[in-house]
C-alpha positions as CSV (number, residue, x, y, z in Angstrom):
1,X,-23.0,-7.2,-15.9
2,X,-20.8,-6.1,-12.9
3,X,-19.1,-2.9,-12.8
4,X,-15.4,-3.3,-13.3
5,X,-13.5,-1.0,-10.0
6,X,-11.0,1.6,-11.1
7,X,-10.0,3.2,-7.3
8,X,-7.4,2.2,-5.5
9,X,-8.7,1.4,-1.6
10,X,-7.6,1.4,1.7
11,X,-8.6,-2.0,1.1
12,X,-6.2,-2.6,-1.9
13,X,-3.3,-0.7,0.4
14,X,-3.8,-3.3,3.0
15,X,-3.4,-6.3,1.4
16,X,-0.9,-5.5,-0.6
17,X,1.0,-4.1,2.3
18,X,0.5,-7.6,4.3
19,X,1.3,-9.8,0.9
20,X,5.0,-9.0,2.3
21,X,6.9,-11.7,3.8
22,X,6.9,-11.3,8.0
23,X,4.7,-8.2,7.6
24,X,2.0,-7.4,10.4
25,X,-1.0,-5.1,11.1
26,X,-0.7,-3.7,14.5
27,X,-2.3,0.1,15.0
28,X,-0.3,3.8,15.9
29,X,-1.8,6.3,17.3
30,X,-5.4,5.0,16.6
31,X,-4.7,3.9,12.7
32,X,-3.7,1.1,11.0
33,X,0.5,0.1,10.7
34,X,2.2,-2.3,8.8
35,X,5.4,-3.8,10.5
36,X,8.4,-6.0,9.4
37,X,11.6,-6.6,11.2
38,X,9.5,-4.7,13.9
39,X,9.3,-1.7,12.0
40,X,6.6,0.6,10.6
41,X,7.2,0.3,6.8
42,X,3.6,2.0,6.2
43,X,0.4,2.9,7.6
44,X,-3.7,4.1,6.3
45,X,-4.5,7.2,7.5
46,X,-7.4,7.7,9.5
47,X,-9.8,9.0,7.1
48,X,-8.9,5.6,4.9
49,X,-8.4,8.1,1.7
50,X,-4.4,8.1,2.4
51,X,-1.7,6.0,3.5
52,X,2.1,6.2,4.3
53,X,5.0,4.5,3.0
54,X,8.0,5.2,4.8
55,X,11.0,5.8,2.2
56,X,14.4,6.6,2.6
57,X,14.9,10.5,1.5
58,X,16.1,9.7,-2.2
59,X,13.5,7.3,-3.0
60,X,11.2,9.8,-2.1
61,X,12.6,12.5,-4.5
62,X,12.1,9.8,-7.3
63,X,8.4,8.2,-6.6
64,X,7.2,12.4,-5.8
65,X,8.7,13.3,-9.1
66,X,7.6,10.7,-11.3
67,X,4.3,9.8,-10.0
68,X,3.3,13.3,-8.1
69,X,-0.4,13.1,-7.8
70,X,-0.3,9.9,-5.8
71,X,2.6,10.7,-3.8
72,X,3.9,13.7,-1.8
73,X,6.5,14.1,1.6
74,X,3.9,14.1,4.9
75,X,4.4,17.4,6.9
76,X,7.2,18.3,9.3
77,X,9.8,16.0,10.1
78,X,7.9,13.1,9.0
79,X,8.3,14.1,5.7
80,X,11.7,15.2,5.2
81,X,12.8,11.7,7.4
82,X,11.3,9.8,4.3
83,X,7.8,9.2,5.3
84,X,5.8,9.1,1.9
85,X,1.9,10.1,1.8
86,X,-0.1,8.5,-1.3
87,X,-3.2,9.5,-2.5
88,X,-5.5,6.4,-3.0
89,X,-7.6,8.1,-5.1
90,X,-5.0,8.6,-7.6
91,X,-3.5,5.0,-7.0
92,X,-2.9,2.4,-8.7
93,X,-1.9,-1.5,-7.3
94,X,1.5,-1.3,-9.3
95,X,3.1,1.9,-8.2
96,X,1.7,1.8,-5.1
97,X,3.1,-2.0,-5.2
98,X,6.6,-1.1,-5.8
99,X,6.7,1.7,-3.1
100,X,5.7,-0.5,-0.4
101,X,8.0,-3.0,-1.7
102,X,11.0,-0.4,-1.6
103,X,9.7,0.3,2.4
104,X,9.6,-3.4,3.2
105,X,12.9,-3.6,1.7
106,X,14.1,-0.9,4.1
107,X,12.5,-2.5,7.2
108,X,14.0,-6.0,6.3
109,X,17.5,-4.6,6.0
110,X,17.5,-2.1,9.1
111,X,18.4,-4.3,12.6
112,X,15.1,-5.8,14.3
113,X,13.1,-4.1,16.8
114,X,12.3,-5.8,19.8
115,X,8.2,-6.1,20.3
116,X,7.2,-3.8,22.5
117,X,5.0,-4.5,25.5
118,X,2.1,-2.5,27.1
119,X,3.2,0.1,29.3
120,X,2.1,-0.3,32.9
121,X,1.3,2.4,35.5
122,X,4.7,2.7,37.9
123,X,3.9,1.1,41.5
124,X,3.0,4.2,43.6
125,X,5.7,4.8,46.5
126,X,4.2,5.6,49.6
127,X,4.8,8.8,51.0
128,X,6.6,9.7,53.9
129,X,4.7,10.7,57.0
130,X,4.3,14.7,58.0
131,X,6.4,15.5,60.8
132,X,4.6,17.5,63.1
C-alpha cells in the first residue's frame, strides 16, 4: 500500500505558485522566484525548507497571527516591507494557497515591470596618453 504524504514541499510551493495565471519561475540571487506583472510575488529559499510570499504589511499581521508556526516577517527590511517567510514543514496546500494567492493578487494590481535584460560590462574608454 503506498504511504499517503503529509509535508508540504518545495515541490508543492512551486506548483502551486506557477498554477497562477501569467506567473513565471525566473531565479534571485541564486534561488528560485515566482513573477507576475514582472514582479516577485514569492520565492524558495535556498535550503528548499522555506519560501517567501511577499504580502502587504496588514496581511502579514493577519496570516503571522492566525497561522504562526508556518508563517513569520523575514529579517530586516524585508520583513517589515511585507515579505512573508513560511515554514514548509508546518505547511499545508490551503493556507499556503491562499497566501500566495493574496501576493499574486498584489503583483497583478501593482503597474508592470518592464523585463529586465542582462547587464553588460560598459565599453572601456581609452585612456589618454601621458604627457611627458
Amino acid at each position: 500500500m503506498p504511504r499517503s504524504r503529509t509535508s508540504f514541499t518545495a515541490a508543492d510551493f512551486r506548483r502551486l505558485a506557477l498554477s497562477f495565471e501569467g506567473a513565471v519561475e525566473r531565479s534571485h540571487m541564486n534561488h528560485p522566484d515566482f513573477r507576475a506583472n514582472g514582479r516577485i510575488f514569492a520565492t524558495i529559499h535556498p535550503d528548499d525548507r522555506r519560501g517567501m510570499v511577499k504580502l502587504t504589511p496588514d496581511e502579514q499581521a493577519r496570516v503571522v497571527e492566525e497561522h504562526p508556526a508556518i508563517f513569520m516577517p523575514e529579517n530586516g527590511a524585508w520583513g517589515r516591507q511585507g515579505c512573508t517567510r513560511v515554514d514548509f514543514s508546518a505547511s499545508n496546500e490551503e493556507t499556503v494557497g491562499e497566501a500566495l494567492t493574496l501576493a499574486w493578487q498584489q503583483a497583478m494590481r501593482l503597474p508592470a515591470v518592464a523585463p529586465t535584460r542582462p547587464r553588460r560590462a560598459a565599453p572601456r574608454r581609452a585612456t589618454p596618453a601621458k604627457r611627458r
